[in-house]
N, C-alpha and C positions, 0 to 999 in steps of 0.2 A: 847252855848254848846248843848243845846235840841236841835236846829236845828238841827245840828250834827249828832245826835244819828237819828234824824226822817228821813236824808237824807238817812243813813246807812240800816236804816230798810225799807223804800221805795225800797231802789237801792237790798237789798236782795227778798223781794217779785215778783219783777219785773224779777231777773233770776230763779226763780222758775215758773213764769208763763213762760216767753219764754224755759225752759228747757219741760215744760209741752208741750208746744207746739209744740217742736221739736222733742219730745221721740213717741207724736202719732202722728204728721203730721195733716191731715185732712181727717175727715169719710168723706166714701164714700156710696151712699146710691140709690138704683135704685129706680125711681120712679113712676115706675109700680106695683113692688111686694112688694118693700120694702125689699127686700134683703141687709146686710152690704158687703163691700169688707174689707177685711184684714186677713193673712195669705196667700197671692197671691191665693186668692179664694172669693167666694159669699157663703154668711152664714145669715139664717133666725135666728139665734142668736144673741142678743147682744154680741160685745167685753168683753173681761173680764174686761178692766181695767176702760170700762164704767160703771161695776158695780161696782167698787169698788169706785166710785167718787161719789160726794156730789149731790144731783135729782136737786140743783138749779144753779150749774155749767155747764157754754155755753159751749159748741161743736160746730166747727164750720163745716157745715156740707156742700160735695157737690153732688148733685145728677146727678146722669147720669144712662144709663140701661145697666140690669148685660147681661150677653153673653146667657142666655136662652130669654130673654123679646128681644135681638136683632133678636135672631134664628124664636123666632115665628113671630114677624113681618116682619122677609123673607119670611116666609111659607105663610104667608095669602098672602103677594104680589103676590107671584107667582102664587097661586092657583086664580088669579082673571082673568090672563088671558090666561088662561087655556082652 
């Protein structure tokens, strides 16, 4: 019967994590300035709902560069041959 109850309360934690991880998806993070993406924009702020969570809970985080860090490394290209 404990089993039971320990499957029941495993199998609830477990859609609580995948609910978590479905409601914010996956940060986005340029890795030049450090810029976050979300609100279909780039934001030197933390997301709100990162502040609202526990400092020892994973984020899974993926880096790419925001649309200014790509702007400027067209500009230096092109000014090189110049």
């Amino acid at each position: 019967m404990l089993k039971k109850f320990m499957k029941i309360k495993k199998g609830s934690q477990s859609v609580q994590e995948n609910k978590s991880k479905k409601e914010y998806g996956v940060l986005k993070m340029c890795r030049k300035c450090y810029a976050f993406q979300y609100e279909n924009g780039w934001h030197f702020e933390k997301p709100a709902h990162l502040l609202e969570r526990d400092p020892n809970e994973e984020v899974t985080v993926q880096f790419s560069q925001c649309s200014a860090c790509v702007e400027e490394a067209l500009a230096m290209y092109d000014m090189e041959y110049v």
